[in-house]
C-alpha positions as CSV (number, residue, x, y, z in Angstrom):
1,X,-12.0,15.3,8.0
2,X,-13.0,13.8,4.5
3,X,-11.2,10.8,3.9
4,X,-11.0,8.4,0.5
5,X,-10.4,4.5,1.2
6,X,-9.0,2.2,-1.3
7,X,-6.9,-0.8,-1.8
8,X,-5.7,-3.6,-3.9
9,X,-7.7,-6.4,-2.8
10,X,-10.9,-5.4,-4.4
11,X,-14.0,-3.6,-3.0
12,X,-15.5,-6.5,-1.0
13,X,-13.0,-7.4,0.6
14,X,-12.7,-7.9,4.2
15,X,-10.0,-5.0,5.1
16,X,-11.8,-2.5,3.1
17,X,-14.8,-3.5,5.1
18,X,-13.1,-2.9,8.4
19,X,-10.7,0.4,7.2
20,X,-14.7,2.3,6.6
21,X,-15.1,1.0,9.9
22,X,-11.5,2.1,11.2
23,X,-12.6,5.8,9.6
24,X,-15.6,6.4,11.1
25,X,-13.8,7.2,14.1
26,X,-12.4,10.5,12.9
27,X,-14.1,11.2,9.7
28,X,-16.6,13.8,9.0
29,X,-17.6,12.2,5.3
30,X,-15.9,9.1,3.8
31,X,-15.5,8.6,-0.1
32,X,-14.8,4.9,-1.2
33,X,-13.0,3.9,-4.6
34,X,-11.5,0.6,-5.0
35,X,-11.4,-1.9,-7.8
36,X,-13.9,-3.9,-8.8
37,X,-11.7,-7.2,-8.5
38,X,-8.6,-7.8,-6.6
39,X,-5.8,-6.5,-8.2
40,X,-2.7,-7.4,-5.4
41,X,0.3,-7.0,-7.1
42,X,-0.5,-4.1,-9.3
43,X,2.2,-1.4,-7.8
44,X,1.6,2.1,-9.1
45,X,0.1,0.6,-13.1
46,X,-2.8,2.3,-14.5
47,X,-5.4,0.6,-17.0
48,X,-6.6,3.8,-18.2
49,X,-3.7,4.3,-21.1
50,X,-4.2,0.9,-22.7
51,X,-7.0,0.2,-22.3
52,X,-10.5,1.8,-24.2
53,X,-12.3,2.8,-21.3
54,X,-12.5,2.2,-17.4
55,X,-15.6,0.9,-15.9
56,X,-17.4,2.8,-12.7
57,X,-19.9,1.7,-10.9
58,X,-21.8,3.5,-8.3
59,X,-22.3,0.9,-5.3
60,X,-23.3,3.8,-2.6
61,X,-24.2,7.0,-1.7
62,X,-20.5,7.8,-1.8
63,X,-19.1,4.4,-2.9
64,X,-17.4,2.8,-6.2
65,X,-16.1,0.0,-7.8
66,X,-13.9,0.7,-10.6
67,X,-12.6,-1.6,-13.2
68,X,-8.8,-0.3,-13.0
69,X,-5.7,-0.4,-10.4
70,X,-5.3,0.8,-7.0
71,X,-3.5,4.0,-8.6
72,X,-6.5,4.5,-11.4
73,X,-9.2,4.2,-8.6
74,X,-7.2,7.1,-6.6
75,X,-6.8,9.2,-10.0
76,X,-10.3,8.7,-10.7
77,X,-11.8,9.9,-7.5
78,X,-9.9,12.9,-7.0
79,X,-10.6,14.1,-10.8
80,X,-13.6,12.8,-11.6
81,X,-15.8,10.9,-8.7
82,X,-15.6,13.4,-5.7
83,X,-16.4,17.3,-5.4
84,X,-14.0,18.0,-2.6
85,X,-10.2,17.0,-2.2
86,X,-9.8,14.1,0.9
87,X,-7.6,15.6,3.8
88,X,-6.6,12.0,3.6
89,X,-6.0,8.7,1.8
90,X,-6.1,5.6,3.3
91,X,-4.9,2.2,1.3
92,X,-6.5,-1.3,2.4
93,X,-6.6,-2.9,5.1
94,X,-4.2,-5.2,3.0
95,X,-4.5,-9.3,3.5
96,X,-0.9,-9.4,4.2
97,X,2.3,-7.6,4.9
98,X,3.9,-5.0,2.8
99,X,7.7,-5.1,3.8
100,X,11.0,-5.4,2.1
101,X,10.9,-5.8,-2.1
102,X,6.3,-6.2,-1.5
103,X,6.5,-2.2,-1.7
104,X,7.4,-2.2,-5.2
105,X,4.9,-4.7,-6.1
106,X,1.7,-3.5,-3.8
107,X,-0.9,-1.8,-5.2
108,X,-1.6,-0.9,-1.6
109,X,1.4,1.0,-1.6
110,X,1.0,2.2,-5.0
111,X,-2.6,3.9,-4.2
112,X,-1.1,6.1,-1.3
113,X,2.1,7.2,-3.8
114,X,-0.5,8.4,-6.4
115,X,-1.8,10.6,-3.2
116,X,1.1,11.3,-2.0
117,X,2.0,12.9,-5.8
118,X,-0.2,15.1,-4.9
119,X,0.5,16.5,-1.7
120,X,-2.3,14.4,0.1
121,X,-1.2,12.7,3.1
122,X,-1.5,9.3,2.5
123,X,-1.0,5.8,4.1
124,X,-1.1,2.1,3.6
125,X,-2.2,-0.5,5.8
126,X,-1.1,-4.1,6.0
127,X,-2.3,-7.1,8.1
128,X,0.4,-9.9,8.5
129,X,-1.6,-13.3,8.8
130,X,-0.1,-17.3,9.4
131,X,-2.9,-19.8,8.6
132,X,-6.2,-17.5,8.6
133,X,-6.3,-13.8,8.9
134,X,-6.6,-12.1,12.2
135,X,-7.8,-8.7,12.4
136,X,-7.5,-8.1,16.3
137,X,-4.5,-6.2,15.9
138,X,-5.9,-4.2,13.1
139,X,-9.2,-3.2,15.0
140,X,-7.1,-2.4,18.4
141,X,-3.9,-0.3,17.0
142,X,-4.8,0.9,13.4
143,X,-6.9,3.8,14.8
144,X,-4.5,4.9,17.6
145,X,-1.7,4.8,14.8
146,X,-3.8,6.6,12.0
147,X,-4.6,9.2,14.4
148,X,-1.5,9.9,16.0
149,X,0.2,10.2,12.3
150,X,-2.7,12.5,11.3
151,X,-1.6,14.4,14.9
152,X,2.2,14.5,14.0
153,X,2.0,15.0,10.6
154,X,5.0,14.2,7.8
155,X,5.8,16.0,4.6
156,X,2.8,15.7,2.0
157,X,5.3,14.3,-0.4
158,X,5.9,11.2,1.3
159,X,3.3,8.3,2.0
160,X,3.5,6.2,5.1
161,X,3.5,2.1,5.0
162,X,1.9,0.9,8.4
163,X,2.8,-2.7,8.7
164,X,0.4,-4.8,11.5
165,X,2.0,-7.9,12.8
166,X,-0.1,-11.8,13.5
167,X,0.9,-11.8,17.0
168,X,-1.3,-12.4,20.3
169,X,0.7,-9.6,22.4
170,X,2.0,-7.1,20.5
171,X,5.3,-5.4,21.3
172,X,5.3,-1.7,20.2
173,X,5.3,0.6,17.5
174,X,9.1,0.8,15.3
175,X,9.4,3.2,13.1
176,X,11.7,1.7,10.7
177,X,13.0,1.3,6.6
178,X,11.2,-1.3,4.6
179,X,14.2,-3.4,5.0
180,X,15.1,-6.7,3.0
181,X,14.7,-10.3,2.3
182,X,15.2,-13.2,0.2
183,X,13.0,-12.0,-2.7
184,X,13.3,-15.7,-4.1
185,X,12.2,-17.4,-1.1
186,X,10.9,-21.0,-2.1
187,X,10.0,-20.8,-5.8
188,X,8.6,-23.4,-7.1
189,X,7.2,-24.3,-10.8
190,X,4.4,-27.1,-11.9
191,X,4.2,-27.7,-15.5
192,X,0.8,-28.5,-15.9
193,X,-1.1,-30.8,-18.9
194,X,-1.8,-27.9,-21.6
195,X,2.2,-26.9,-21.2
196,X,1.5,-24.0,-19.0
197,X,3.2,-23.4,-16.0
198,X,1.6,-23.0,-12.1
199,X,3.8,-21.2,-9.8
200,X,4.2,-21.6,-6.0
201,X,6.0,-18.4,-4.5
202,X,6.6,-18.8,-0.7
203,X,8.5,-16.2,0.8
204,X,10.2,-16.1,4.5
205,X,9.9,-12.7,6.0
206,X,13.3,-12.4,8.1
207,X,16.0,-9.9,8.0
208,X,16.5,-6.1,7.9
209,X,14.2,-3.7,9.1
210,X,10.6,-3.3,9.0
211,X,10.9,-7.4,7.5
212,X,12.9,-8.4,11.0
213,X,10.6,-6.0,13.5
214,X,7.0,-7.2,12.3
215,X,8.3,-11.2,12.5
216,X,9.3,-9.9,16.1
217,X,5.7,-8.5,17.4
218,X,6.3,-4.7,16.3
219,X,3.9,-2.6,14.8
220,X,5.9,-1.0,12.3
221,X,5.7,2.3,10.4
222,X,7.7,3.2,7.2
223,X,8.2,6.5,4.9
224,X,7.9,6.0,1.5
225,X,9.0,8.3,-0.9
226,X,8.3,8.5,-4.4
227,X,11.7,9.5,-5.8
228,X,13.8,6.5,-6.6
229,X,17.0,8.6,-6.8
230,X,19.9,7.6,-5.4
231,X,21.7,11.0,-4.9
232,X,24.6,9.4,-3.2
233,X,25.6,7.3,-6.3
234,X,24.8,10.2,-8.5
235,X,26.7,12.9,-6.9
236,X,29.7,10.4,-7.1
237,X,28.8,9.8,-10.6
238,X,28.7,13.3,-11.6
239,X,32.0,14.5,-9.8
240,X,34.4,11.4,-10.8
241,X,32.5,10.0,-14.4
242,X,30.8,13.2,-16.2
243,X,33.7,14.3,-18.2
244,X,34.0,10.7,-19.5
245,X,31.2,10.3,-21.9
246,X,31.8,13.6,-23.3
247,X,35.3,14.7,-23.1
């Protein structure tokens, strides 16, 4: 199986370090592309239309730091970098969850939706942490749940979010929606002596769905798919409204 690894949190980062490791276990080659600084937060952006040109950097025989996003990294290696497509993608280990509204911000999750675009089975990984990351859980259930996936498969349209909980006993494996939370949380602003402003964004992770399970102990897994349609409010909108706007 040739696998590409990348993530948000840059290419020396801890998870990344560990994911090669996580790999090794089932991969027959293993291609890594990830940026060249942390870039958390970046969703599905790319660099490469704004900006004059994209940096790469060959670190290893099959290894590279680029100077772009999560999803310019993943566009880069399939098109240009490697000489064979990946059987598989895999996004981080991530320093933190990805739950709730964090899926439209990740750049975890945005690297496994620019795979999953194109029909590459794809998936994020995210390690919950409280005072100090933990990997234990990370090293002990990410390969069992990467290789069952791979086993059971899912449609090559859709990317998968695996969520990893900060918890000494962990309670089982939930498949489960992305679910929500107060996307506020404790916001906070410090005006600071030049009149720019430091922000403090603290965010409890309780409520619906894969938010309430991975506070609970769960390992939890998550479909994600790339069209934001809601066909229930546009079927309604088509049958009661259409005649409306144009009578």
């Amino acid at each position: 199986m040739v696998i590409l690894i990348t993530n948000d949190d840059g290419f020396e980062s801890e998870g990344i370090k560990l994911l090669k490791e996580i790999a090794q276990n089932f991969a027959s080659e293993i291609w890594v592309v990830a940026p060249d600084t942390d870039r958390s937060g970046a969703a599905r952006s790319l660099d490469y239309p704004i900006s004059q040109s994209i940096r790469v950097n060959q670190r290893g025989k099959k290894e590279f730091s680029v100077s772009g996003t999560p999803a310019d990294c993943v566009i880069i290696a399939l098109n240009k970098i490697m000489d064979k497509k990946p059987d598989l993608i895999l996004s981080g280990v991530n320093i933190g969850s990805n739950v709730g509204d964090d899926v439209c911000y990740s750049g975890t999750i945005g690297a496994v939706m620019e795979g999953a675009a194109r029909s590459i089975p794809s998936i994020a990984l995210s390690q919950v942490y409280h005072n100090g990351i933990n990997w234990h859980n990370t090293k002990v259930f990410a390969p069992k749940v990467i290789a069952k996936l791979v086993e059971i498969g899912w449609p090559k349209n859709i990317a998968m979010s695996v969520n990893l909980p900060a918890v000494e006993k962990v309670k089982g494996i939930e498949f489960v929606e992305q679910g929500e939370y107060n996307i506020d949380g404790d916001l906070t602003f410090t005006e600071n002596s030049d009149g720019s402003l430091s922000l403090n964004w603290s965010r409890e992770h309780s409520g619906s769905g894969s938010v309430g399970k991975i506070k609970e102990g769960f390992i939890t897994i998550t479909p994600i798919k790339l069209d934001f349609t809601d066909y229930d409010t546009l079927n309604a909108m088509k049958n009661s409204h259409a005649d409306k706007f144009f009578p």
